[in-house]
VOLUMRO-71307 format. One record per residue: x, y, z of N, C-alpha, C in turn; residue number from 1. Coordinates in pm, 1 decimal. Example, Ala and Ser with C-alpha at 12.3 -4.5 7.8 and 13.67 -1.06 7.14 Angstrom:
2
<rec <1319.0,-569.0,780.0>,<1230.0,-450.0,780.0>,<1320.0,-330.0,780.0>,1>
<rec <1285.0,-225.0,708.0>,<1367.0,-106.0,714.0>,<1290.0,3.0,787.0>,2>
//
This chain:
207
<rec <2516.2,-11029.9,2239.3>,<2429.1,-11064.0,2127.0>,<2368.0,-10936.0,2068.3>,1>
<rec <2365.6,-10918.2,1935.1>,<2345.4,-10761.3,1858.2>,<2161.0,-10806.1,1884.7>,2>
<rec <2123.9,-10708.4,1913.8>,<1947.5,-10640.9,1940.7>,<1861.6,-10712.6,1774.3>,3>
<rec <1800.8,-10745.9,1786.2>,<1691.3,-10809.9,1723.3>,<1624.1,-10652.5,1676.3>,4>
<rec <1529.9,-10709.5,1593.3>,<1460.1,-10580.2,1547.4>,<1302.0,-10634.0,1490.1>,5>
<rec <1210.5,-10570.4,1482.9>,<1066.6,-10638.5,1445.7>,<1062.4,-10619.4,1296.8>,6>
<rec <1006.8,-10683.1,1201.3>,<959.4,-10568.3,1052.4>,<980.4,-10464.6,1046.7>,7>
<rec <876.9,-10431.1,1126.0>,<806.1,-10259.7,1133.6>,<961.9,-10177.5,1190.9>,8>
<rec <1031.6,-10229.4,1287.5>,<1154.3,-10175.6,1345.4>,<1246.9,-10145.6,1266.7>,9>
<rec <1264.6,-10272.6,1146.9>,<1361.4,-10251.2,1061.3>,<1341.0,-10171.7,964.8>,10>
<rec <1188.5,-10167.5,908.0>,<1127.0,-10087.8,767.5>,<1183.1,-9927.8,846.2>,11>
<rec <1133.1,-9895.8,990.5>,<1186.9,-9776.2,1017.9>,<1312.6,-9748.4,985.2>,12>
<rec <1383.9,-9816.6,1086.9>,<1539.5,-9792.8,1069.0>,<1578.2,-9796.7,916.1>,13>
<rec <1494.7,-9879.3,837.5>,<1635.8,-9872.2,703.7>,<1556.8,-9738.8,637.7>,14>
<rec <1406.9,-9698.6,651.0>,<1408.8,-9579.5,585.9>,<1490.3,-9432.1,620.0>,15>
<rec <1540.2,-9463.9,784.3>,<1595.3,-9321.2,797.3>,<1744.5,-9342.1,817.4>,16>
<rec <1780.1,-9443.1,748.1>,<1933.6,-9477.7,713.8>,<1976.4,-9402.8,571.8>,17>
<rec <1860.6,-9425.9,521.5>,<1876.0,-9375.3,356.6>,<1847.6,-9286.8,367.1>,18>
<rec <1747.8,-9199.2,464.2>,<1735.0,-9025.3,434.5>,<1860.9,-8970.0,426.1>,19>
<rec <1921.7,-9038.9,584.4>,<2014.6,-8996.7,625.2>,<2137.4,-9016.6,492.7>,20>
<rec <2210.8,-9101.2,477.7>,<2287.5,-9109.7,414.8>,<2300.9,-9064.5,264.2>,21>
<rec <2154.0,-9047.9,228.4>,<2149.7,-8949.7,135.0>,<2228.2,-8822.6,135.9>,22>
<rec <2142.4,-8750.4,288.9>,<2179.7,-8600.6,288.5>,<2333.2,-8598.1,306.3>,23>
<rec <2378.5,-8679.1,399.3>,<2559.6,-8657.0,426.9>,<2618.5,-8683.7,315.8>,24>
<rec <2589.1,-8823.2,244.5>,<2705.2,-8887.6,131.9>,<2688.6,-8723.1,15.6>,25>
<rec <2572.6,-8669.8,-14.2>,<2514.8,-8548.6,-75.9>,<2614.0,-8397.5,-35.7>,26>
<rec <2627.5,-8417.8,93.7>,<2696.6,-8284.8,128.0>,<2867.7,-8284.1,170.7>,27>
<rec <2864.8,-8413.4,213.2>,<2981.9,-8422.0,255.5>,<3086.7,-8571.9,204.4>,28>
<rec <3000.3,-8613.2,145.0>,<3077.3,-8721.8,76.9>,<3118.3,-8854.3,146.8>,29>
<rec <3129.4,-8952.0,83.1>,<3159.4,-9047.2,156.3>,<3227.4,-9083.7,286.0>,30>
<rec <3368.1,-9046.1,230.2>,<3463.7,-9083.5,319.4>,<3458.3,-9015.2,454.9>,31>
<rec <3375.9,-8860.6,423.1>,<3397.6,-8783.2,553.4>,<3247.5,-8828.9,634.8>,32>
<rec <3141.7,-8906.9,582.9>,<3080.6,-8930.1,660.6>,<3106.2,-9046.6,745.8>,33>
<rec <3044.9,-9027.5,894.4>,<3118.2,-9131.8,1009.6>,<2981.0,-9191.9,1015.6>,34>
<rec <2976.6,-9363.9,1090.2>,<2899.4,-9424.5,1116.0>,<2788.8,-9376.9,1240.0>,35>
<rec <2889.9,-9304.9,1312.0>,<2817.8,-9213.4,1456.4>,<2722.0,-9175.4,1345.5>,36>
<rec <2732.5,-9068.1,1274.8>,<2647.5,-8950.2,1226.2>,<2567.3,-9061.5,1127.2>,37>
<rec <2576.3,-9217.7,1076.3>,<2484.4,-9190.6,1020.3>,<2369.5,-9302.0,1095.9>,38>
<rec <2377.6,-9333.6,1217.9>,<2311.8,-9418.8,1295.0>,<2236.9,-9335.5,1378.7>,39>
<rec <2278.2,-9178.3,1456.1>,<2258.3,-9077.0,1513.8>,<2095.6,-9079.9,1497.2>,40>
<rec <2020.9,-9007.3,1401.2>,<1869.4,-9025.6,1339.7>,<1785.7,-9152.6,1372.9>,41>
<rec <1843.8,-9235.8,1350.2>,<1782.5,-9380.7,1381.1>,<1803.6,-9387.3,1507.4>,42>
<rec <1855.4,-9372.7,1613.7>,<1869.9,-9452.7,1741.5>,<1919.4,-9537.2,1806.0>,43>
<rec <2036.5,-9587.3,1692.8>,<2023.2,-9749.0,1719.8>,<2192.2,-9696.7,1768.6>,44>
<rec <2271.8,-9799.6,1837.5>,<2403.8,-9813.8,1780.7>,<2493.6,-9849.5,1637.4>,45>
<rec <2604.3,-9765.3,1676.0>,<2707.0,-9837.0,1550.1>,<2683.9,-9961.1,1478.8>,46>
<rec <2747.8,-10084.8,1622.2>,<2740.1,-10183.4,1577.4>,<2586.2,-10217.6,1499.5>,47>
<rec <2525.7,-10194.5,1552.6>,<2397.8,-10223.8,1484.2>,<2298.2,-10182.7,1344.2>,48>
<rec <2403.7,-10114.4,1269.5>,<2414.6,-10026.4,1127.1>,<2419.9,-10191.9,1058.5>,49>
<rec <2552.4,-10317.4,1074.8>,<2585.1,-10369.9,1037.6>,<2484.5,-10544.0,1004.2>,50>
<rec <2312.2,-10486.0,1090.0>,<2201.0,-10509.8,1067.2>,<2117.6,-10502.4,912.9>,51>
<rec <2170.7,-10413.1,861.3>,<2092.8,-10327.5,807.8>,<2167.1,-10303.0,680.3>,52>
<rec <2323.4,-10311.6,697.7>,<2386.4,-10240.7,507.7>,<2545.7,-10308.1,607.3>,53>
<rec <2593.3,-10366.2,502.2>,<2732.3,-10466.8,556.2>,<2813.0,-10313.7,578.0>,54>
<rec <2853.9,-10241.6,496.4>,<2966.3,-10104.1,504.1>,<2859.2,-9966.2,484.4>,55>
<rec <2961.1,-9883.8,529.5>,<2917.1,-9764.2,413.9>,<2866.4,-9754.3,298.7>,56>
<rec <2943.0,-9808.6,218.8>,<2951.4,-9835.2,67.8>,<2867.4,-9923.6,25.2>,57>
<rec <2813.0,-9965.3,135.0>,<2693.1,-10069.9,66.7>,<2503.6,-9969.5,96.5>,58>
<rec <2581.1,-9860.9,205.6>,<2379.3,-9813.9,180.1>,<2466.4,-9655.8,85.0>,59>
<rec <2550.0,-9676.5,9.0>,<2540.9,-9546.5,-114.9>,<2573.8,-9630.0,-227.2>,60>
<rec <2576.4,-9742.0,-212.1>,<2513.1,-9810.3,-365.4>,<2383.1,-9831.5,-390.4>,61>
<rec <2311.3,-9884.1,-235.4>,<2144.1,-9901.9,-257.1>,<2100.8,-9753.8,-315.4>,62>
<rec <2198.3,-9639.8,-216.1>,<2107.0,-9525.9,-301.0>,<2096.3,-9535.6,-452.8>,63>
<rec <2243.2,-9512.8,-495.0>,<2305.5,-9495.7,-610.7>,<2184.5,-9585.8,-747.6>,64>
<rec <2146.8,-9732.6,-670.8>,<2042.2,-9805.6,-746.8>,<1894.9,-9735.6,-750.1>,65>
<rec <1883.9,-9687.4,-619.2>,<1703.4,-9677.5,-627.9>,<1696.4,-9533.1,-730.0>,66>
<rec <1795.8,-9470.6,-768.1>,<1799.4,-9349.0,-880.7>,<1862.8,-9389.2,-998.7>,67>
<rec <1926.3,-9507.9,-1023.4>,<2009.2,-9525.6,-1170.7>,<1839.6,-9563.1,-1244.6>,68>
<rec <1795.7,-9630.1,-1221.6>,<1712.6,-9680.2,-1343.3>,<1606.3,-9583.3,-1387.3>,69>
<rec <1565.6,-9489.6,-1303.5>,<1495.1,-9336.7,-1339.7>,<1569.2,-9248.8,-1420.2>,70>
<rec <1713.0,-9252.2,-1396.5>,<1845.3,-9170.4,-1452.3>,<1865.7,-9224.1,-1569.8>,71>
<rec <1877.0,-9330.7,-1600.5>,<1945.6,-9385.1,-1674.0>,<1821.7,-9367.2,-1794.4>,72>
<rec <1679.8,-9394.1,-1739.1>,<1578.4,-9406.5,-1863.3>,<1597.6,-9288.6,-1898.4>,73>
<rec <1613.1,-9139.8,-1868.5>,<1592.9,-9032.2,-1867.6>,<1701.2,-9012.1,-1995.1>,74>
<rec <1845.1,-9047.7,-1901.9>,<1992.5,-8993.9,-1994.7>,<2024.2,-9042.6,-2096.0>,75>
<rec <1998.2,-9191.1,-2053.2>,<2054.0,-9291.4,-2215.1>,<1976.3,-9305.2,-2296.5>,76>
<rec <1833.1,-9374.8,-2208.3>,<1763.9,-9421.8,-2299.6>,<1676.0,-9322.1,-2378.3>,77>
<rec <1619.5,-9203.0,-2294.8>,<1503.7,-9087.4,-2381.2>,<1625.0,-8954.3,-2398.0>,78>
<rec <1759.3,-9019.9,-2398.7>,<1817.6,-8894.9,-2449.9>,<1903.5,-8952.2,-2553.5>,79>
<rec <2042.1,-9007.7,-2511.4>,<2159.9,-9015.6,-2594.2>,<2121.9,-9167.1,-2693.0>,80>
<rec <2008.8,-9257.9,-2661.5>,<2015.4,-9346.0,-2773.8>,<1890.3,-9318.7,-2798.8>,81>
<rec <1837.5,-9223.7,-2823.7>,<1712.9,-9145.7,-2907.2>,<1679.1,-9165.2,-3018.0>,82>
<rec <1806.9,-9135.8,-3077.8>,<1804.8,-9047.8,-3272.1>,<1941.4,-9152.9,-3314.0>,83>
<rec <1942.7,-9156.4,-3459.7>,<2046.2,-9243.9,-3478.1>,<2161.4,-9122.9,-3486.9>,84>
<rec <2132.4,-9021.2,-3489.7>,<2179.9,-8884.8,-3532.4>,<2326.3,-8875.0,-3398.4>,85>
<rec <2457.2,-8933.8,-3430.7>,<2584.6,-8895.4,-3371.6>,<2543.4,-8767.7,-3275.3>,86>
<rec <2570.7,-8638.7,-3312.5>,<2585.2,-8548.3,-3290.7>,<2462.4,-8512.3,-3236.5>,87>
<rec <2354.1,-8524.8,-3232.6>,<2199.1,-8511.1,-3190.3>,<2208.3,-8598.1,-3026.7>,88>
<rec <2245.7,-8693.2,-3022.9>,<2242.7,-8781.4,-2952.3>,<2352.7,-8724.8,-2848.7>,89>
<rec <2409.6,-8711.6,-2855.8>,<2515.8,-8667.2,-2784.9>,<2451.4,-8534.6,-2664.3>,90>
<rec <2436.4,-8410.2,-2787.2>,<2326.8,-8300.9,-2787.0>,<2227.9,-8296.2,-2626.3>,91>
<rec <2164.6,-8403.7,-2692.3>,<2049.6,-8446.3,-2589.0>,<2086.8,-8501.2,-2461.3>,92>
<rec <2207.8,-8607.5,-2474.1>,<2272.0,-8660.5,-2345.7>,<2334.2,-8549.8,-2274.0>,93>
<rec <2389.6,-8432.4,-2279.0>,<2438.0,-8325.9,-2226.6>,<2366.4,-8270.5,-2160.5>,94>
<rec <2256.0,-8244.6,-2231.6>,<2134.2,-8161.4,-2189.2>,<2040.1,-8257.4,-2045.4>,95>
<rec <2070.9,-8341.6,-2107.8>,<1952.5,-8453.5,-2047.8>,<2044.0,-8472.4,-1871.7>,96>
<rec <2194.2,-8474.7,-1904.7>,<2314.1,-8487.5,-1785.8>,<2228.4,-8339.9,-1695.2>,97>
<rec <2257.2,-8223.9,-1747.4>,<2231.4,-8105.7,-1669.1>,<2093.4,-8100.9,-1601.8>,98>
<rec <2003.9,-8163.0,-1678.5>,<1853.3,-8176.1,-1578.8>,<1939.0,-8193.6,-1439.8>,99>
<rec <1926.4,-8353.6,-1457.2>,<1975.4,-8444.1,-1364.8>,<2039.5,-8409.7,-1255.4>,100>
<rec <2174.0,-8307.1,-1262.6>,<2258.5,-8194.1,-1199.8>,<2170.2,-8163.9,-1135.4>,101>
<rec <2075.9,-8078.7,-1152.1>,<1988.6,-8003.4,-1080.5>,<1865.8,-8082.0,-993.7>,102>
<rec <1856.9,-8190.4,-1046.7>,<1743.2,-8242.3,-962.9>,<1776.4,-8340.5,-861.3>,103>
<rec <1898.4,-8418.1,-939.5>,<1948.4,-8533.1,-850.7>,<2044.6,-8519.4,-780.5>,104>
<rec <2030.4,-8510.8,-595.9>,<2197.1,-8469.1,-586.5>,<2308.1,-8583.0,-549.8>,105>
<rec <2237.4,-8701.4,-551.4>,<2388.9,-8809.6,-558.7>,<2452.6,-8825.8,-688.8>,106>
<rec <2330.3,-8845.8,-819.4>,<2383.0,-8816.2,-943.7>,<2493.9,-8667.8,-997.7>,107>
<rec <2487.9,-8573.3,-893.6>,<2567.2,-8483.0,-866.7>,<2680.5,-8493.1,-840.5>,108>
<rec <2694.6,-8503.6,-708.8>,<2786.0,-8582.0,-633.7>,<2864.4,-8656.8,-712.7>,109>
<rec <2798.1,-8747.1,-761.2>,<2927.7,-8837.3,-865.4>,<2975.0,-8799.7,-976.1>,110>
<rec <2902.0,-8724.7,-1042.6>,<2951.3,-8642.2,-1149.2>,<3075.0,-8578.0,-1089.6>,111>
<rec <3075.4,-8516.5,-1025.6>,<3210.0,-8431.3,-970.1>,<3290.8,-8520.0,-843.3>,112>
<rec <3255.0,-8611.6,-768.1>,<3379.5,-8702.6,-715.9>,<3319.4,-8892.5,-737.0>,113>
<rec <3385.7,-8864.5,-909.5>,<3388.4,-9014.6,-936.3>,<3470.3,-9131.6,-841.4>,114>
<rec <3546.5,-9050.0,-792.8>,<3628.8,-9158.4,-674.2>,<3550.1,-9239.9,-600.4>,115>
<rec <3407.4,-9139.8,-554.1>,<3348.8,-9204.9,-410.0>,<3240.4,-9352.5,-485.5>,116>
<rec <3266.5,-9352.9,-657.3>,<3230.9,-9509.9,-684.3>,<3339.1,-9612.7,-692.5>,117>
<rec <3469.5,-9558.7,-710.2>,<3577.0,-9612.9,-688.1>,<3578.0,-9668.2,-572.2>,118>
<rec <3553.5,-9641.5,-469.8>,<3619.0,-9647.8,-320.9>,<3467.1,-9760.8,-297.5>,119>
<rec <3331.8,-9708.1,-368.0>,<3215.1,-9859.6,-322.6>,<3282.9,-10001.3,-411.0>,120>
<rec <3311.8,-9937.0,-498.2>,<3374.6,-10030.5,-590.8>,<3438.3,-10156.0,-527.5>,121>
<rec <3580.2,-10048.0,-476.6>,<3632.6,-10165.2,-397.3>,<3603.9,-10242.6,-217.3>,122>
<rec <3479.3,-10161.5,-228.9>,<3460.4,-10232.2,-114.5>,<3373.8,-10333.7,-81.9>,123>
<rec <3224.3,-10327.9,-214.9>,<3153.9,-10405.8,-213.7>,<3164.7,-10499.1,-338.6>,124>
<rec <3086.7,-10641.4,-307.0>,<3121.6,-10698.6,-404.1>,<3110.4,-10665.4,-533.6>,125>
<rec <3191.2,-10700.1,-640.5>,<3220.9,-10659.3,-809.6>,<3033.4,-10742.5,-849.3>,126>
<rec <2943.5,-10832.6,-825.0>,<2869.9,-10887.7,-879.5>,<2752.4,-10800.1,-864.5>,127>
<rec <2743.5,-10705.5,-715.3>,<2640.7,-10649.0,-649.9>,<2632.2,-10481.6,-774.1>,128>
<rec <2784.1,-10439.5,-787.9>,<2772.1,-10320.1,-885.8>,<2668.1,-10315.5,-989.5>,129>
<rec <2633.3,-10194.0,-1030.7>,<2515.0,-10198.6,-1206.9>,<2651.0,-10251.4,-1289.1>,130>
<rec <2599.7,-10264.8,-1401.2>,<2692.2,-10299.9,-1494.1>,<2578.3,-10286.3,-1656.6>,131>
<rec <2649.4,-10336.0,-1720.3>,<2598.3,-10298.7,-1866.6>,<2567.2,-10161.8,-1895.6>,132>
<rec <2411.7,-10165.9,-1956.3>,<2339.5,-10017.4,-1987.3>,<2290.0,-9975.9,-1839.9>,133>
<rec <2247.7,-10094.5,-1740.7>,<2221.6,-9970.7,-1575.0>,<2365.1,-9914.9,-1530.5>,134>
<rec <2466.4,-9934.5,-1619.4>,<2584.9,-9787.0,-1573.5>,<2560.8,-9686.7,-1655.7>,135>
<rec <2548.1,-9572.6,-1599.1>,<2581.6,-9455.5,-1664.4>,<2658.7,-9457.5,-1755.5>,136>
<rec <2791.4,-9454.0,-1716.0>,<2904.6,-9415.2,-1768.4>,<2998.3,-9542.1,-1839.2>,137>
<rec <2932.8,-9653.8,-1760.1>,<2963.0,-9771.0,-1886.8>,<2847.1,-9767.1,-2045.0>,138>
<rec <2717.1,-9710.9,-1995.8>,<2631.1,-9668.3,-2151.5>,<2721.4,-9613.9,-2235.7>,139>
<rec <2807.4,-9469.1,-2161.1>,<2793.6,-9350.5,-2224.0>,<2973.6,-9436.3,-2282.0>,140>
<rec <3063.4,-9520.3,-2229.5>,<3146.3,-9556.3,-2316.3>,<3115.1,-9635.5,-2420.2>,141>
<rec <3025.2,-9750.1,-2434.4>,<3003.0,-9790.3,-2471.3>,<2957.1,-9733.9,-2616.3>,142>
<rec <2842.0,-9671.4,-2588.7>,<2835.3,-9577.8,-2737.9>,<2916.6,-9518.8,-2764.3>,143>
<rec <3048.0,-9420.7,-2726.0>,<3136.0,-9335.1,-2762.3>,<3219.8,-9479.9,-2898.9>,144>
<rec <3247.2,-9565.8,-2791.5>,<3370.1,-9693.3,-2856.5>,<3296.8,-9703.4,-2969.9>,145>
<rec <3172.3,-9733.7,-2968.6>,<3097.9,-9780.3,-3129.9>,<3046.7,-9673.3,-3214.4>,146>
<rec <3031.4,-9599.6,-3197.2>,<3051.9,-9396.7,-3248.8>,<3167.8,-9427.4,-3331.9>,147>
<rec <3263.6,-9400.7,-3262.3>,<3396.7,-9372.7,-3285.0>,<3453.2,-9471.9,-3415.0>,148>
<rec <3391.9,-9642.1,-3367.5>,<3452.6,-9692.5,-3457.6>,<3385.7,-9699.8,-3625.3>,149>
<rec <3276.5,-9648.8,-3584.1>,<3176.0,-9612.2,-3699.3>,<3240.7,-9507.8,-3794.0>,150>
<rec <3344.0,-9417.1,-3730.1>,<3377.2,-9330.6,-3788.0>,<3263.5,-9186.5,-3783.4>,151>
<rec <3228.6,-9209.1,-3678.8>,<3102.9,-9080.4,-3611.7>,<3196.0,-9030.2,-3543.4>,152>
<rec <3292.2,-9030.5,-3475.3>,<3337.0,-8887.7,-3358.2>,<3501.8,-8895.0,-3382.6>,153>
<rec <3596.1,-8820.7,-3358.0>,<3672.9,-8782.8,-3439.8>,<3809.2,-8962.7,-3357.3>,154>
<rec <3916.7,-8923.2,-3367.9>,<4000.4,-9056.7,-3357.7>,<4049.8,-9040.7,-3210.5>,155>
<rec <4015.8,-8969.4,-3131.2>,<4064.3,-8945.4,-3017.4>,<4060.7,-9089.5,-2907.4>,156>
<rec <4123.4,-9121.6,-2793.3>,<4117.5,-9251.3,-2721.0>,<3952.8,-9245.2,-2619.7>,157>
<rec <3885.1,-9317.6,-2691.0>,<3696.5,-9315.5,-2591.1>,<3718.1,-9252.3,-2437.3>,158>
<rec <3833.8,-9295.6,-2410.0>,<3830.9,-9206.8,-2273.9>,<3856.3,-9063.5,-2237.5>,159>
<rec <3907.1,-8977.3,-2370.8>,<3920.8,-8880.9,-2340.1>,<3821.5,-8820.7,-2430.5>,160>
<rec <3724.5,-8871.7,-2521.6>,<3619.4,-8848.7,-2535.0>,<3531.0,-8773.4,-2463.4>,161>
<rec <3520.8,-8904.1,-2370.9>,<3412.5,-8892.1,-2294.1>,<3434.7,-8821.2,-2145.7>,162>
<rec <3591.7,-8806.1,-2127.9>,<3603.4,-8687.5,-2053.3>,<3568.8,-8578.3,-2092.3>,163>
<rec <3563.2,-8546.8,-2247.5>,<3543.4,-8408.1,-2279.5>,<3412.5,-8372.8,-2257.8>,164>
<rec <3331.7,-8482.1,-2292.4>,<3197.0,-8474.7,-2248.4>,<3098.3,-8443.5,-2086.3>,165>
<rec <3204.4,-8523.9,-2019.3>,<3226.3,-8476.6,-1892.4>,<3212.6,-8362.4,-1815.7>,166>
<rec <3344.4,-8278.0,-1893.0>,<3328.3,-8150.3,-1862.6>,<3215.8,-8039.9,-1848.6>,167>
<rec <3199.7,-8089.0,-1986.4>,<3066.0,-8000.5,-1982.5>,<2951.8,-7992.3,-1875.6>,168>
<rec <2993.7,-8076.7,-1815.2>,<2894.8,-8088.7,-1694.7>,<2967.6,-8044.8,-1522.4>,169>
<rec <3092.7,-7987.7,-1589.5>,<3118.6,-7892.4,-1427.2>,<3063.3,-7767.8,-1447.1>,170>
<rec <3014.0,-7725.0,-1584.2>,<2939.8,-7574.3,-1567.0>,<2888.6,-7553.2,-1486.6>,171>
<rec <2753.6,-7629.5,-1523.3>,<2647.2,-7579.7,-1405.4>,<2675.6,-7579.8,-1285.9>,172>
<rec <2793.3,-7669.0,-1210.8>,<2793.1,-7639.7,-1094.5>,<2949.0,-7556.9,-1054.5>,173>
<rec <2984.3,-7445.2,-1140.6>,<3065.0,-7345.8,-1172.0>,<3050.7,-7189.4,-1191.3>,174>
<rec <2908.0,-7208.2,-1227.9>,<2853.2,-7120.7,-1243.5>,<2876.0,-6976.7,-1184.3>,175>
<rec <2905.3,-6955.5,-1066.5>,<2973.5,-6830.9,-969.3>,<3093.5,-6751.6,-1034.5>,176>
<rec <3163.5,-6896.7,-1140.0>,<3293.7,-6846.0,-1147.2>,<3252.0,-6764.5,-1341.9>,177>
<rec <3162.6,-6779.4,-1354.6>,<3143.4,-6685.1,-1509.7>,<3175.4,-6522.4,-1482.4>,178>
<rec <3199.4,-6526.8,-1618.7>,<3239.9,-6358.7,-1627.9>,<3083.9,-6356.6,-1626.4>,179>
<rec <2960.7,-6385.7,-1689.7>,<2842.3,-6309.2,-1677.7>,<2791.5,-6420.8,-1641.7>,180>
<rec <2741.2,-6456.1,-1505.5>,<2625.9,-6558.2,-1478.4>,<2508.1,-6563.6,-1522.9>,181>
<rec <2480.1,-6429.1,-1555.7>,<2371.4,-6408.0,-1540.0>,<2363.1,-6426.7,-1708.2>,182>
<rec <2425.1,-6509.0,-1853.9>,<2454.5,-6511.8,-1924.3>,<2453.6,-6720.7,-1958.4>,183>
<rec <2373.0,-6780.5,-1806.8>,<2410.6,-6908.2,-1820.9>,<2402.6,-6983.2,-1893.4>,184>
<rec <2271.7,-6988.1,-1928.4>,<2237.8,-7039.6,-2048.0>,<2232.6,-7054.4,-2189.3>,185>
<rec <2293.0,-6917.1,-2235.8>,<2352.3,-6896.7,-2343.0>,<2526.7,-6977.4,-2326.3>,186>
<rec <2561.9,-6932.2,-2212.0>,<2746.9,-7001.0,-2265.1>,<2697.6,-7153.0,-2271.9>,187>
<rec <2583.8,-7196.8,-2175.8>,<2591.8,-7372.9,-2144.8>,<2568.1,-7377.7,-2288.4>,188>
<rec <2489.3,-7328.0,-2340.4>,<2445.6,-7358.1,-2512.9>,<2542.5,-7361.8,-2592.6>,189>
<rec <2653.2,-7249.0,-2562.8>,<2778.3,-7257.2,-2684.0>,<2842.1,-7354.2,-2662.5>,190>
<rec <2871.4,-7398.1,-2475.8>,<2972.6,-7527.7,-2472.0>,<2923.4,-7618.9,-2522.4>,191>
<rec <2808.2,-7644.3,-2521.5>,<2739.6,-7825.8,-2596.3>,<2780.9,-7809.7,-2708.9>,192>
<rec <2751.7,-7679.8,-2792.4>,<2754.9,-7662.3,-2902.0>,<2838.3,-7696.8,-2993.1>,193>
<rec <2998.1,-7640.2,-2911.7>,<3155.1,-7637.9,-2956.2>,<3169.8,-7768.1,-2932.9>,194>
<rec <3151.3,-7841.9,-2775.1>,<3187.6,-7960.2,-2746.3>,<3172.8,-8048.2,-2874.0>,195>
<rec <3058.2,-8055.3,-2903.5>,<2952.5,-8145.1,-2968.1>,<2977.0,-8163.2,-3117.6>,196>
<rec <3022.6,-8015.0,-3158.9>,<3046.8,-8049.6,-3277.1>,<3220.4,-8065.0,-3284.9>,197>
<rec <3247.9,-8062.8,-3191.6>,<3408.1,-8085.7,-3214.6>,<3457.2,-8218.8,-3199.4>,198>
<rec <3367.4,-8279.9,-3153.9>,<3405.0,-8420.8,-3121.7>,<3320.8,-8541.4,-3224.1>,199>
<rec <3266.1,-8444.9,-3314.8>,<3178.5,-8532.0,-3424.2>,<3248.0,-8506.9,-3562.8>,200>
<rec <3245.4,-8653.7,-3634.9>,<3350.9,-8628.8,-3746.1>,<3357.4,-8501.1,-3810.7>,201>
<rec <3419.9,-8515.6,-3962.0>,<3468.1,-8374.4,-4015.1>,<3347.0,-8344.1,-4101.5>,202>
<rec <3268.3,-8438.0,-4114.6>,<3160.0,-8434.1,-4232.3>,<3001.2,-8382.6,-4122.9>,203>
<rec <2994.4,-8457.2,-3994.5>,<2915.2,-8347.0,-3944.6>,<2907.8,-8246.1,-3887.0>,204>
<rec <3006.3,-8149.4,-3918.0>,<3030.5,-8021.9,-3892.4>,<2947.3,-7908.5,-3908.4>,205>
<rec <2923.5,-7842.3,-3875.6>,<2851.4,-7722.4,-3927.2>,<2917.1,-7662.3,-3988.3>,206>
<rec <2888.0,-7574.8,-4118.1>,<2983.9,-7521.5,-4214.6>,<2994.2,-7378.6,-4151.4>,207>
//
């Protein structure tokens, strides 16, 4: 029979499930983190994780939630659906992405291995996922598709759009590899810049 636990037992355990799985899913990523290492801190056994979060993939979605709706007010809502301004909006969502980089590191993390939502994806239920505007990256298609069909960003397929947009956000964590690092903030400025206006029709161009 799996061990019982009090309130107070469980409020412990699930807070240092999430420290924990923060810092590993953060450094080492999903797949390479093991259930040993993330029960280890807590005390408890393996089996007894299954108390507490059904998989893996189910305590790096709780993370993934207790930071989307801080993220999301930040990126979508006080950045990229700001201004009615195409190209402004965009601007700001770039900018608003790179905070985030720096402050948030699962929002990190996924920026650079989108797989490891793939892989919660398929493991936890499709109803439990964010969806609508609490996705990131379902917001950020969403406006690209209605941009686009507005005749705001140039005819390219929304998905490679918004890969391009993407990109722009392996800089900052590329940074080592510049000819002048020490130059960061000026190139991050030209890439939004080029990005931004290259992907916004022919009429908001800069002359």
């Amino acid at each position: 029979m799996p061990p019982t636990f009090t309130q107070k037992e469980r409020e412990r355990v699930t807070g240092i499930l999430l420290e924990t799985g923060l810092r590993l899913f953060t450094t080492q990523g999903l797949r390479k983190t093991s259930l040993a290492e993330l029960v280890a801190p807590a005390g408890i056994a393996k089996s007894s994780f299954y108390a507490f979060f059904d998989s893996k993939e189910a305590l790096y979605l709780t993370l993934m939630e207790r930071r989307s709706g801080e993220v999301r007010k930040r990126v979508i809502d006080d950045a990229l659906l700001s201004t009615p301004d195409t190209r402004e909006a965009l601007r700001r969502f770039l900018y608003a992405s790179v905070t985030e980089l720096s402050t948030e590191p699962l929002y990190r993390r996924l920026a650079t291995h989108p797989e490891e939502m793939a892989a919660v994806a398929r493991k936890v239920s499709v109803d439990a996922l964010p969806t609508g505007q609490g996705n990131l990256l379902t917001a950020l298609n969403d406006f690209v598709t209605a941009r686009r069909s507005e005749g705001e960003l140039v005819g390219a397929d929304p998905a490679a759009i918004v890969g391009a947009l993407q990109s722009v956000l392996l800089l900052p964590m590329n940074t080592e590899h510049l000819a002048a690092p020490g130059h960061y903030q000026q190139t991050l400025d030209l890439v939004i810049d080029l990005v931004v206006s290259g992907l916004t029709a022919t009429s908001g161009l800069r002359s």
